[in-house]
DRENKOLDREN-772649 format. One record per residue: residue in three letters; z, y, x of N, C-alpha, C in turn. Coordinates in steps of 0.05 Angstrom, whole numbers, padded with zeros to 5 digits, always signed. Last residue first. Layout:
N
ALAZYXZYXZYX;...
END
This chain:
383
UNK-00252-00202-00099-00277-00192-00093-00281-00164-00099;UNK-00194-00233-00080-00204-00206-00084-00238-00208-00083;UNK-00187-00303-00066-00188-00272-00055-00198-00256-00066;UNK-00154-00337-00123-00166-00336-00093-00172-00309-00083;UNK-00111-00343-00143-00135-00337-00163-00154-00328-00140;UNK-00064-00351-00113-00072-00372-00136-00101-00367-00157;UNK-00059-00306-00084-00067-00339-00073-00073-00363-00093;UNK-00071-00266-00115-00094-00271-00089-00090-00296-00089;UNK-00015-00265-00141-00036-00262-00154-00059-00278-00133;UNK+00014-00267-00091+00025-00291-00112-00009-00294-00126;UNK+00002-00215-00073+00001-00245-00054-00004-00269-00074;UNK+00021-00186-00117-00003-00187-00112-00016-00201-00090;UNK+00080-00194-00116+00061-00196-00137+00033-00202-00128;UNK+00091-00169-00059+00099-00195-00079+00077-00210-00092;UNK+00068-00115-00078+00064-00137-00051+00070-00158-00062;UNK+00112-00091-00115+00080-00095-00119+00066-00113-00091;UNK+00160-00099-00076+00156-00120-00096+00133-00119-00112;UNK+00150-00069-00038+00159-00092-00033+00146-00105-00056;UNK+00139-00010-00062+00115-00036-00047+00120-00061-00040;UNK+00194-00007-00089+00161-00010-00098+00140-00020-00087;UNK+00235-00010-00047+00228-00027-00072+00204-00037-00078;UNK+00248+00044-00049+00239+00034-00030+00227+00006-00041;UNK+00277+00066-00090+00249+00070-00095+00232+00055-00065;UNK+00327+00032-00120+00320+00043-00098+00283+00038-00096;UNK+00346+00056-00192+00332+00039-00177+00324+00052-00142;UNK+00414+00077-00198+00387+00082-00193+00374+00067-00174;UNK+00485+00082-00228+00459+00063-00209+00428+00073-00211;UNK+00522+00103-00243+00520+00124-00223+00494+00097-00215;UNK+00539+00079-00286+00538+00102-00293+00526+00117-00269;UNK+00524+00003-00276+00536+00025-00265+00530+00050-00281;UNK+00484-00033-00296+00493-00020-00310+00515-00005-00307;UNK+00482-00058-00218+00471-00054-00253+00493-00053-00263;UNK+00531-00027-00182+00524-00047-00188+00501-00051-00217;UNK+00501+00012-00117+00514+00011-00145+00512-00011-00163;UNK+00489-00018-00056+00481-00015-00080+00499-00001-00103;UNK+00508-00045-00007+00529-00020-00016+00520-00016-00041;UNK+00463-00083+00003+00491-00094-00002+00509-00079-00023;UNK+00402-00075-00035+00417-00064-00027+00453-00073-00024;UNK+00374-00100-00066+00372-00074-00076+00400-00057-00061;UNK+00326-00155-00062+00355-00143-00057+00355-00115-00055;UNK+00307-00195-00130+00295-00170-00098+00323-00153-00094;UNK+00300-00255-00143+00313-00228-00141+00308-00210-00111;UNK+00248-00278-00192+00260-00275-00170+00271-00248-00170;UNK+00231-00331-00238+00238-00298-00235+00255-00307-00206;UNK+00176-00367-00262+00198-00365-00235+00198-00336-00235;UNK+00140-00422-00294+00149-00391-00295+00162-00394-00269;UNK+00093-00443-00328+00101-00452-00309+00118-00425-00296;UNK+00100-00442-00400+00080-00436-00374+00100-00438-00353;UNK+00131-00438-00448+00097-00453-00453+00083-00438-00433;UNK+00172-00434-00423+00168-00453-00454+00143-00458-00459;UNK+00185-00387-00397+00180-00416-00386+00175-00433-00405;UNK+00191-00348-00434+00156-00346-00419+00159-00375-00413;UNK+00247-00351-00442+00231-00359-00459+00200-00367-00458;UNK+00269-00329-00388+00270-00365-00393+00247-00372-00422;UNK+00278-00270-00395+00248-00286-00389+00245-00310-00392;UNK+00321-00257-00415+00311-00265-00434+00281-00281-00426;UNK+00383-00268-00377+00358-00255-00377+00340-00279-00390;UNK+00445-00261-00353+00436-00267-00368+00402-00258-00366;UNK+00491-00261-00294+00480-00250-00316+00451-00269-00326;UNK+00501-00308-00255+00511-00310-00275+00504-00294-00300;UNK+00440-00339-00218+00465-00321-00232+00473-00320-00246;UNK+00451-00408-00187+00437-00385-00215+00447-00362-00206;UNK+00436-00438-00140+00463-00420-00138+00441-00401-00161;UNK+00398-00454-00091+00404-00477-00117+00440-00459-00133;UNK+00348-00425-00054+00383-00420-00070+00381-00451-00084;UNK+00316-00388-00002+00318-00410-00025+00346-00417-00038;UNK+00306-00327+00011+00322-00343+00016+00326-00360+00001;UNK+00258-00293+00044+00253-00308+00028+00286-00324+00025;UNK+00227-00223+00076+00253-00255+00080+00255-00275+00057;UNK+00158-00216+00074+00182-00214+00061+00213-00236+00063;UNK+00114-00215+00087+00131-00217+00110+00156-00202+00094;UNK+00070-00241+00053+00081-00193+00050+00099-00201+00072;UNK+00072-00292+00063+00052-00274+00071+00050-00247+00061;UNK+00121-00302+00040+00122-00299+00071+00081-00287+00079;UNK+00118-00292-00012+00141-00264+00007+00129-00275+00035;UNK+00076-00319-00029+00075-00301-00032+00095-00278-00010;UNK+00115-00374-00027+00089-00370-00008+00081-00336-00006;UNK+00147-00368-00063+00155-00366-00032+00130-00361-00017;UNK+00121-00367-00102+00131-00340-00094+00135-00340-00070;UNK+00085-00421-00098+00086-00397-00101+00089-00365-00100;UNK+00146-00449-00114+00134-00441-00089+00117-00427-00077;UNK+00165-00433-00162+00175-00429-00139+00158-00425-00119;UNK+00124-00457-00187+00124-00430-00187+00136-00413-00171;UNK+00140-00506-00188+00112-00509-00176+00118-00469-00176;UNK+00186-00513-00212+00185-00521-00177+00157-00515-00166;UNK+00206-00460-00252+00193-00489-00247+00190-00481-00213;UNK+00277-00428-00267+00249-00434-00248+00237-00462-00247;UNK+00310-00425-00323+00303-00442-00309+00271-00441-00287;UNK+00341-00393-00353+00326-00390-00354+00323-00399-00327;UNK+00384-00404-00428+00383-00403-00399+00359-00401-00387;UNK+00375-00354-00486+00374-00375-00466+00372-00387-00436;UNK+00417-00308-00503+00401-00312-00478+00407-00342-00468;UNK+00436-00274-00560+00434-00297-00549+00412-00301-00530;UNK+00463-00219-00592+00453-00219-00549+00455-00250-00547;UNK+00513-00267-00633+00488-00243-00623+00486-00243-00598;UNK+00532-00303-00684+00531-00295-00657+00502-00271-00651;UNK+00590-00318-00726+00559-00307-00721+00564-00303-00691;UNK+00639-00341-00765+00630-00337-00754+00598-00340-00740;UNK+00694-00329-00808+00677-00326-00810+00661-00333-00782;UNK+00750-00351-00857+00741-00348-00824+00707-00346-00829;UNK+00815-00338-00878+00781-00348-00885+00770-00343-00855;UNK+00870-00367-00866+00858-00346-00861+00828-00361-00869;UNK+00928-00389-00863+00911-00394-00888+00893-00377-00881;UNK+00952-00408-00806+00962-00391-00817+00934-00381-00846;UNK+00912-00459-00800+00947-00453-00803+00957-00435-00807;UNK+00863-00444-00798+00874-00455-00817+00894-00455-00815;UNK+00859-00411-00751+00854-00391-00773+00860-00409-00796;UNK+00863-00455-00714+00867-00425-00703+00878-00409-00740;UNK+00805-00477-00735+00833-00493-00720+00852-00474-00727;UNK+00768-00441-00724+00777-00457-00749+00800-00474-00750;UNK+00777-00441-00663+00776-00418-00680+00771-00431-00708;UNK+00765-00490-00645+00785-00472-00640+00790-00454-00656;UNK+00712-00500-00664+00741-00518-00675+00760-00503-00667;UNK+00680-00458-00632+00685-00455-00661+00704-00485-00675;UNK+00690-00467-00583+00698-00448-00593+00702-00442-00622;UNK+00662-00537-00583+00697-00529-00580+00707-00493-00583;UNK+00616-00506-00592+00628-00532-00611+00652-00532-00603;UNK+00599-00478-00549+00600-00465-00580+00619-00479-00606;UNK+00600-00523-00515+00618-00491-00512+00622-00479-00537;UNK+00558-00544-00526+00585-00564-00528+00607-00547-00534;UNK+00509-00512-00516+00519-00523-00539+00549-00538-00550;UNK+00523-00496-00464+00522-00478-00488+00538-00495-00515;UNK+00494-00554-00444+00525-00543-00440+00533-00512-00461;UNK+00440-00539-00460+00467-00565-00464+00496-00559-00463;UNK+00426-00499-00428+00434-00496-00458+00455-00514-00479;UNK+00469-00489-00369+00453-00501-00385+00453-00500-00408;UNK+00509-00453-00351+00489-00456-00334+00470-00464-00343;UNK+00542-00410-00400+00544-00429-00382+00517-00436-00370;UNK+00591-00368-00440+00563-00360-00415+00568-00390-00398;UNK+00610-00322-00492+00601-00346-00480+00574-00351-00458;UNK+00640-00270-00503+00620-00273-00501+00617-00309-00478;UNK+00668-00246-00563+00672-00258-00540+00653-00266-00530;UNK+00704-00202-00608+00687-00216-00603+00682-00224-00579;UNK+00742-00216-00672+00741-00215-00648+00721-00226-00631;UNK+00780-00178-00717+00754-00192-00712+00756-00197-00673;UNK+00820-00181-00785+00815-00175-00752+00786-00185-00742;UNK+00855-00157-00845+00828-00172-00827+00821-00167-00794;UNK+00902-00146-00859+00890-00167-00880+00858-00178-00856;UNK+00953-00109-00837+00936-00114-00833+00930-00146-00846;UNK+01001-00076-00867+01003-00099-00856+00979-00105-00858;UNK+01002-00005-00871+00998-00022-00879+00994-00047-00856;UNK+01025+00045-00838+01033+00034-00874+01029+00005-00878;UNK+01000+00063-00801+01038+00049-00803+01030+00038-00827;UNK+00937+00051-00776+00956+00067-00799+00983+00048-00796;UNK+00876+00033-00772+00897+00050-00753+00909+00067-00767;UNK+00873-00033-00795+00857-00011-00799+00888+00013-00778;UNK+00860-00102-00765+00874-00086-00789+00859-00054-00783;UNK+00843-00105-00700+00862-00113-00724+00872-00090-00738;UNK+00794-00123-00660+00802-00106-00678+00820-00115-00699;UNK+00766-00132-00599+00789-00142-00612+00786-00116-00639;UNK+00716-00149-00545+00728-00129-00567+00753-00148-00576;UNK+00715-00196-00509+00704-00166-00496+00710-00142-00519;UNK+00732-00245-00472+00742-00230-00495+00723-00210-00483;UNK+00697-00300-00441+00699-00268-00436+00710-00255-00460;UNK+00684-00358-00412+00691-00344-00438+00708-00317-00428;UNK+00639-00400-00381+00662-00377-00377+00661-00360-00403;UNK+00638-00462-00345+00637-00453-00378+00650-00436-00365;UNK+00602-00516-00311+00612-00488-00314+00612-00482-00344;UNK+00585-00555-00306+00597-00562-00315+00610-00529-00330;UNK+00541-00561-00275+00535-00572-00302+00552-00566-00316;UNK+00557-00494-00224+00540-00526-00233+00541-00529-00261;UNK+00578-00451-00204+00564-00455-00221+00545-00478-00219;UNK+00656-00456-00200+00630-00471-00190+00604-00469-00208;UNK+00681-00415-00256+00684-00434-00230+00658-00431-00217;UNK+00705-00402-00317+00690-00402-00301+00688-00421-00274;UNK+00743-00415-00360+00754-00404-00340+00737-00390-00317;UNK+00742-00426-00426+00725-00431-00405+00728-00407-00376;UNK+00783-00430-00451+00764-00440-00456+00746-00457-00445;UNK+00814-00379-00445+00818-00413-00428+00796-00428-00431;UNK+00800-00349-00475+00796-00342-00463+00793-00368-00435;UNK+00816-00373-00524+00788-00369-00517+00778-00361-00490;UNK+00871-00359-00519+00860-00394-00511+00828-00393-00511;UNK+00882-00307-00529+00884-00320-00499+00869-00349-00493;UNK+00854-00296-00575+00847-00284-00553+00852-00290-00526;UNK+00887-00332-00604+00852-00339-00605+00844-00329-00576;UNK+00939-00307-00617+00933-00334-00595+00891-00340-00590;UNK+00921-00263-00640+00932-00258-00620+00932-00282-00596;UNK+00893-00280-00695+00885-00269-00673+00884-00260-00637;UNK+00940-00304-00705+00915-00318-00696+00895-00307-00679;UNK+00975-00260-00709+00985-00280-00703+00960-00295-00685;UNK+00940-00231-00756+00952-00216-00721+00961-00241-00703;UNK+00917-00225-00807+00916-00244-00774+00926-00236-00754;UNK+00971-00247-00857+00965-00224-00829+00955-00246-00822;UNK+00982-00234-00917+00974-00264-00900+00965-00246-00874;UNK+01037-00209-00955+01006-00208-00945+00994-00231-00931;UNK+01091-00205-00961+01065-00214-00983+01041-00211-00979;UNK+01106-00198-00915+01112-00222-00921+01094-00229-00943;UNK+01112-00147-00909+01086-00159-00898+01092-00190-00903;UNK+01135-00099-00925+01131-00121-00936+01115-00137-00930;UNK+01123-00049-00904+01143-00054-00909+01155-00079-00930;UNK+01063-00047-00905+01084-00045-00876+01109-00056-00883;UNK+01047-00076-00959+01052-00044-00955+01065-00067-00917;UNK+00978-00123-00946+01009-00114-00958+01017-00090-00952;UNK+00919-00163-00949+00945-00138-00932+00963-00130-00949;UNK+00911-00218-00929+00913-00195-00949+00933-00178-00935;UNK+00857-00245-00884+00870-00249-00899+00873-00231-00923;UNK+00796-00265-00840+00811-00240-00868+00830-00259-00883;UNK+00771-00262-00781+00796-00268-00790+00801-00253-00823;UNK+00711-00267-00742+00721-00245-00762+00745-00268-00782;UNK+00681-00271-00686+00703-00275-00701+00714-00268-00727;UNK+00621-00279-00643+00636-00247-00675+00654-00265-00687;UNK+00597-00283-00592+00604-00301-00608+00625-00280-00621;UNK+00537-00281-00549+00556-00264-00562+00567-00279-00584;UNK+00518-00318-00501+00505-00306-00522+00539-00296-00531;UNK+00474-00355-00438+00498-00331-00446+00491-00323-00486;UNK+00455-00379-00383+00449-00384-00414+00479-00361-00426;UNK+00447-00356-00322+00457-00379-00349+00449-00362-00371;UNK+00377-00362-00283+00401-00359-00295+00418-00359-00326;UNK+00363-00406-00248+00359-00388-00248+00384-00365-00259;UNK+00354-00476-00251+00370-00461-00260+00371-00424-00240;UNK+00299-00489-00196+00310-00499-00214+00326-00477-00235;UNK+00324-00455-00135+00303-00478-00148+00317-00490-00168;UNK+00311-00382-00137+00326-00409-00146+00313-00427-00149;UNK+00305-00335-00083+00297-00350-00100+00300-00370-00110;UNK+00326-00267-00059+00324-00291-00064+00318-00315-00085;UNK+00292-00227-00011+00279-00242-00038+00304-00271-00045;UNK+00302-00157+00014+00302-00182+00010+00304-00200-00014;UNK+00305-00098+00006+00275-00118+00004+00277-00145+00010;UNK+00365-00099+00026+00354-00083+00006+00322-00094+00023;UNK+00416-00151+00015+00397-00134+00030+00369-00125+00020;UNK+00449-00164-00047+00429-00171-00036+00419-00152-00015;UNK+00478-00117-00075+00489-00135-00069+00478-00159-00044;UNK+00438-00111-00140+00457-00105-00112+00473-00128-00105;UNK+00375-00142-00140+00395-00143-00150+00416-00124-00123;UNK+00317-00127-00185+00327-00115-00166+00369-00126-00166;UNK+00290-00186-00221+00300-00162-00219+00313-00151-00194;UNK+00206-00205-00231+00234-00207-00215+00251-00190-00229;UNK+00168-00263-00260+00180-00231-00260+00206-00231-00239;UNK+00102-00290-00276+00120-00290-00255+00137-00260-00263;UNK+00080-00353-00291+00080-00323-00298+00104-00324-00288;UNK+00014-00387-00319+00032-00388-00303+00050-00361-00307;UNK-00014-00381-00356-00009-00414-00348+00005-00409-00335;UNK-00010-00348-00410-00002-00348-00391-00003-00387-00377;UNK-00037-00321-00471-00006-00336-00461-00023-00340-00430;UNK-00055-00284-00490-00051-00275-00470-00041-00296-00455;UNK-00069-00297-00551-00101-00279-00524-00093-00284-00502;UNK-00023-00314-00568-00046-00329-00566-00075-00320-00543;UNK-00006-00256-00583+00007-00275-00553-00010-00290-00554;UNK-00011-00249-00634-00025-00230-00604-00025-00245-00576;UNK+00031-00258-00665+00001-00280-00667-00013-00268-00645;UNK+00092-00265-00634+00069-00247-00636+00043-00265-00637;UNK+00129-00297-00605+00121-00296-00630+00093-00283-00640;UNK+00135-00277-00559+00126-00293-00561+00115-00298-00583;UNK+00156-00225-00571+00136-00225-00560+00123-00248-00561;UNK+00206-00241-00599+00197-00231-00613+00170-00228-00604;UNK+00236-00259-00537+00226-00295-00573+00205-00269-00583;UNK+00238-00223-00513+00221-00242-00500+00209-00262-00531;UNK+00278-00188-00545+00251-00176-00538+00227-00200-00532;UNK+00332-00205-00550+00316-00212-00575+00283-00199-00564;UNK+00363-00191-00514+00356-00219-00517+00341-00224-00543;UNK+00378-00133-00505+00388-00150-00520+00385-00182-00533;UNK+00346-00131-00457+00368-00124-00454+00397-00136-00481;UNK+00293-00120-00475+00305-00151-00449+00343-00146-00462;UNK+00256-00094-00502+00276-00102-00513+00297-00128-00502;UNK+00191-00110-00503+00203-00092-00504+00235-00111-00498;UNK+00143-00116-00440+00164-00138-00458+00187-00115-00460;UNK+00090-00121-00414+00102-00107-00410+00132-00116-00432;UNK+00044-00159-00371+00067-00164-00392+00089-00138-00390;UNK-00019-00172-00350+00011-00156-00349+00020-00159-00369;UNK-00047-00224-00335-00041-00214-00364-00016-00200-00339;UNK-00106-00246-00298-00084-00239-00287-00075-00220-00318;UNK-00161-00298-00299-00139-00268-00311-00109-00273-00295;UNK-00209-00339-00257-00178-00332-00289-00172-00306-00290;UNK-00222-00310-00193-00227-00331-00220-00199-00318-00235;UNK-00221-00274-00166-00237-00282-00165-00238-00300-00184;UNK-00196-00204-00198-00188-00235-00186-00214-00252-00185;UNK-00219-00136-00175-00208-00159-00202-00209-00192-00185;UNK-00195-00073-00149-00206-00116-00137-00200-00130-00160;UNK-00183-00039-00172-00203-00036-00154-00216-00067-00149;UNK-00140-00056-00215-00168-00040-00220-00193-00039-00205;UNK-00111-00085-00182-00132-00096-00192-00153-00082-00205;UNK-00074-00042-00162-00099-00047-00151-00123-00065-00157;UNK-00061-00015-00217-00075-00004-00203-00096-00017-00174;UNK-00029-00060-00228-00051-00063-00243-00064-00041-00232;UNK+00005-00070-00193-00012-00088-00194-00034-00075-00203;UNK+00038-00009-00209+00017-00018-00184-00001-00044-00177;UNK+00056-00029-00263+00034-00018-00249+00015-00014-00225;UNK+00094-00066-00226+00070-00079-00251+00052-00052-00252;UNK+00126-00024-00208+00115-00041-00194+00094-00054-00209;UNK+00138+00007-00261+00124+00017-00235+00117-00009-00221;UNK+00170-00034-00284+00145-00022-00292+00135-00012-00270;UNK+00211-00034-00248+00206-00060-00250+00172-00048-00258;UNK+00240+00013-00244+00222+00011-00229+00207-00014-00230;UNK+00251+00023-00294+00232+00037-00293+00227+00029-00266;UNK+00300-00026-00292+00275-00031-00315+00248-00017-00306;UNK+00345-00012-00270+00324-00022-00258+00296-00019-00270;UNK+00402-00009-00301+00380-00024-00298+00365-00033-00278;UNK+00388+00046-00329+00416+00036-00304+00409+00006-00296;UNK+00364+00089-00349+00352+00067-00337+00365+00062-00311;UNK+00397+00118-00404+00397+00114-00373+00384+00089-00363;UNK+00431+00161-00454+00418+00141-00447+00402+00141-00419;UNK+00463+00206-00466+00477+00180-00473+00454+00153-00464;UNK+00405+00243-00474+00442+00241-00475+00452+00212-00481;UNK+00357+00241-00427+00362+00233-00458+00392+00228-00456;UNK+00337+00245-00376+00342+00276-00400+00343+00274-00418;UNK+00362+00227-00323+00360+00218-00349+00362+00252-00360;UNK+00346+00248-00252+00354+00245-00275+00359+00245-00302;UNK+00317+00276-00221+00300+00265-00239+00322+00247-00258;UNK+00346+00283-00174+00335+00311-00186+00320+00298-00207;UNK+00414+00257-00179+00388+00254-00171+00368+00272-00188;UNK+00460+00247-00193+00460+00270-00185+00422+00275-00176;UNK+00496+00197-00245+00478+00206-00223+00471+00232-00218;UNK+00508+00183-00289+00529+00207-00270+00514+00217-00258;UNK+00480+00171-00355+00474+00173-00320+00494+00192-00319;UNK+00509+00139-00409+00507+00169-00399+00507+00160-00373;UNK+00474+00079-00433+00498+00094-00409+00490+00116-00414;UNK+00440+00048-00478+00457+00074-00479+00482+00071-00470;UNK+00388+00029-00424+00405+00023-00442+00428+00049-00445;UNK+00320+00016-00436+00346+00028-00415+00360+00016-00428;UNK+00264-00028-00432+00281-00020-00447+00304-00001-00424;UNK+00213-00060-00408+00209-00028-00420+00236-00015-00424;UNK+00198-00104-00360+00221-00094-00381+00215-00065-00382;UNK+00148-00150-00338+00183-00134-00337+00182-00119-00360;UNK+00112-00201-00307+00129-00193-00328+00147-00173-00322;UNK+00051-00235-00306+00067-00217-00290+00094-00206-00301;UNK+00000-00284-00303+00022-00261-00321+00046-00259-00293;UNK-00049-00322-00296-00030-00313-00282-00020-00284-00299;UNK-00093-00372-00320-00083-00340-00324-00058-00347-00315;UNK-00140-00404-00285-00112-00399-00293-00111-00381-00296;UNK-00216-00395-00290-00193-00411-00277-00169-00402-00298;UNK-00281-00384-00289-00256-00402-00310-00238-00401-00286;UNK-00295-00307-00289-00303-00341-00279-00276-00351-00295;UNK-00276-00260-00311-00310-00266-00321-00312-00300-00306;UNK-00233-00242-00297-00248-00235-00267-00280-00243-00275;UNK-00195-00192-00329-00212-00216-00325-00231-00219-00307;UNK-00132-00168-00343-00159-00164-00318-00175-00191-00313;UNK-00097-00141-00398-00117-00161-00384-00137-00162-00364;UNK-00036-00112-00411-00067-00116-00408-00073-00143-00385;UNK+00008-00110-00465+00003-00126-00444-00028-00112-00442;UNK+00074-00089-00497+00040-00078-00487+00027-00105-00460;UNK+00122-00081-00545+00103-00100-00530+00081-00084-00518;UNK+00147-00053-00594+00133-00045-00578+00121-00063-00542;UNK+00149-00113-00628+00150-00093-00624+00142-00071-00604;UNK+00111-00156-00617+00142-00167-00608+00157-00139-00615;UNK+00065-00121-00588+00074-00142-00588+00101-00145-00591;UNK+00033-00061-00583+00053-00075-00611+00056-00105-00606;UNK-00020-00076-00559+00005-00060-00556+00021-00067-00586;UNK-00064-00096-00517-00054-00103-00529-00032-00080-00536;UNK-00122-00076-00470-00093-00073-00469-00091-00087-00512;UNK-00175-00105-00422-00161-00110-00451-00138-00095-00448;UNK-00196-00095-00379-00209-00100-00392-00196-00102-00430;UNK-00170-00027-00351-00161-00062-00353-00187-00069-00374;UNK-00166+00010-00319-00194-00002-00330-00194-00032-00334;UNK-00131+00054-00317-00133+00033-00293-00159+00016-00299;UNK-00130+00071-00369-00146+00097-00345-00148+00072-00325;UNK-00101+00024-00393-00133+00030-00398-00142+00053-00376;UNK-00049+00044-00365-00069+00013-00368-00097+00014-00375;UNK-00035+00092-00387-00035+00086-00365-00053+00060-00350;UNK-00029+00075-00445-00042+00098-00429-00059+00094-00400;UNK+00018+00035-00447-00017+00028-00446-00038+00051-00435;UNK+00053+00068-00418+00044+00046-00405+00017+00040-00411;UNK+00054+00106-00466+00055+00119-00437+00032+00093-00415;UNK+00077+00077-00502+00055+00092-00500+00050+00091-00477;UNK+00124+00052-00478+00092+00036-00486+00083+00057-00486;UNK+00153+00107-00483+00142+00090-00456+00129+00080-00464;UNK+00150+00110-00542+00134+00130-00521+00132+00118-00502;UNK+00181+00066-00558+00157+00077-00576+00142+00098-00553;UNK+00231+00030-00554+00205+00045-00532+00182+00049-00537;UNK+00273+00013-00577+00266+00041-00595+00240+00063-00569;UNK+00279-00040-00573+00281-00040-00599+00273-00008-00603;UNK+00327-00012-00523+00316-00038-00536+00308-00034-00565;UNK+00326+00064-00505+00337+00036-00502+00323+00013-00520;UNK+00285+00093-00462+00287+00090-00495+00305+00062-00488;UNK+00291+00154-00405+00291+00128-00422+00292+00121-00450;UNK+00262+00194-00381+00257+00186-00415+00261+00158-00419;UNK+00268+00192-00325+00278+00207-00335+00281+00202-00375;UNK+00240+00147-00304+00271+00142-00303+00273+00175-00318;UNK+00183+00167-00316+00191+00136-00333+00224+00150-00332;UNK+00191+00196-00267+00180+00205-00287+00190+00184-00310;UNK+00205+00157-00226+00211+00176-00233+00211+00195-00260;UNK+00152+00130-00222+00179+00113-00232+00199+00140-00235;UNK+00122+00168-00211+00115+00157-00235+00137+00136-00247;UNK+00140+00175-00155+00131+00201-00167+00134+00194-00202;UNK+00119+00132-00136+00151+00134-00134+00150+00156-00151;UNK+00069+00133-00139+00086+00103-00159+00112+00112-00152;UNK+00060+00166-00095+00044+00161-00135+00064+00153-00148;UNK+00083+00146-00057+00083+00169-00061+00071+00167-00095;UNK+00043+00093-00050+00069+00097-00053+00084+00115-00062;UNK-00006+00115-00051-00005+00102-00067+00022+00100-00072;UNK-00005+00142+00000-00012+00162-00016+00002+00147-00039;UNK+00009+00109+00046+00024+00121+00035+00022+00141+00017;UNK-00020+00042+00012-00019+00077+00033+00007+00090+00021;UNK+00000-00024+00017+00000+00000+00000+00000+00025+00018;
END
């Protein structure tokens, strides 16, 4: 990449990191993106997938594999601390994330495929609203649109801290866990304060729920076995002396390596909690939300990438070690050979979803490089 091209794309991740839209509301960035995609001279852009979805298409006109590329439109509602001259000019909202530089880099694919289309198959950008709440990837999929685009293969990374900043590392196998949001809701009757004996309180259940859920699943070793249960709200009764609270809620978030294992987790949280809520006579309710299936690298896509970082002379470090956050791309692996990788963003980094984190703009050619090794070697050289 020149240093003209670099200078562009840092200029334009910039621009993106000031207007963020959080999940579910990136009505102008897509714009912006498809915009942006057709001046590049993609043969196809798509937009409204999944909701604001955008994908384009660079067909090279010979048969081979379509190769997809993937990241994330969405911020999320943080107020930025940050001090940076391009910071957030939407109140309460912030591409704390990463997200705007993830786009920037997928643009720069698609800027240079503008110039060099692939010698065989397509290469589909994937622009995918709504990561953040785990409902963006199923809803794109869904899309009768997705049929034009699906993907034989497809590849996305995130910037992680913590990691030396342009370094790659990459999982074989389990990637990362499976996670989803589990809503409690306790109702009894409430009574005056000064009689709570004729009411049915959850406070009690509520009160033991929150520690033994919490046991649940302790975390550990992330292998088969791992389970980690997270309280993350509580609410009892309403904020007044008077009255002996009638309903509580509580919500927690469940997180293990395999969907399998999910499933067993869900099955001993919810006997616990019907357990829990029958002895003291309570109705019980429960739902879940932010569900993120686990998201597993294939072994052929792995390699691939690896092949890809060592010809950008990118460090490469192979793992059998997921992470523990969550991410909705595992869904792409359902009908194509997938692999997300993590690009190091720096030991000292701020951590994602920090109030003070900004993508490091050094980044951008690293990881448009990436990409576009991965692209070349599987759809052969540039013409």
């Amino acid at each position: 990449m020149t240093p003209e091209t670099c200078a562009r794309l840092t200029r334009l991740r910039h621009e993106l990191h000031e207007y963020p839209e959080i999940s579910g509301q990136e009505r102008e960035t897509a714009a912006r993106v498809a915009t942006l995609l057709q001046g590049f001279g993609a043969d196809q852009v798509l937009t409204g997938l999944g909701g604001h979805g955008v994908a384009a298409i660079f067909d090279s006109g010979q048969a081979g594999p379509t190769v997809g590329i993937r990241c994330e439109l969405d911020g999320l509602p943080i107020q930025e601390i940050g001090t940076c001259h391009y910071a957030s000019k939407v109140q309460g909202k912030g591409h704390l994330c990463g997200h705007d530089g993830h786009m920037t880099m997928v643009l720069g694919v698609a800027e240079d495929l503008a110039r060099r289309r692939p010698a065989q198959g397509r290469v589909v950008l994937i622009f995918q609203p709504a990561e953040e709440t785990g409902q963006g990837a199923i809803a794109f999929r869904a899309d009768p649109k997705f049929d034009q685009i699906a993907p034989d293969y497809v590849f996305s990374l995130h910037n992680l801290p913590g990691l030396a900043l342009g370094a790659v590392e990459l999982c074989k196998g389990p990637a990362n866990c499976a996670s989803r949001g589990m809503k409690i809701q306790l109702t009894g009757k409430t009574s005056h304060a000064a009689a709570p004996q004729d009411g049915v309180s959850p406070a009690r259940a509520m009160s033991q729920l929150m520690v033994k859920l919490a046991d649940l699943g302790s975390g550990g070793a992330l292998g088969a076995a791992f389970a980690l249960t997270t309280v993350t709200h509580a609410r009892l009764g309403e904020a007044t002396f008077g009255i002996a609270p009638g309903q509580a809620e509580i919500w927690v978030t469940l997180r293990t390596v395999s969907d399998t294992r999910m499933e067993s987790l869900m099955a001993e949280a919810e006997a616990l909690a019907n357990q829990t809520a029958a002895v003291d006579g309570l109705d019980i309710a429960i739902s879940y939300d932010d569900v993120f299936e686990a998201c597993t690298n294939d072994a052929q896509a792995v390699e691939a990438i690896a092949q890809a970082c060592a010809a950008h002379g990118v460090p490469c470090e192979l793992t059998e070690v997921p992470q523990k956050f969550s991410e909705d791309f595992g869904q792409f692996g359902k009908g194509a050979k997938s692999a997300m990788f993590w690009l190091g963003s720096g030991h000292d980094h701020p951590q994602l979803h920090n109030p003070d984190y900004d993508f490091p703009d050094a980044l951008i050619p690293v990881g448009t490089g990436i990409f576009l090794s991965a692209v070349r070697q599987m759809l052969g050289p540039t013409v």
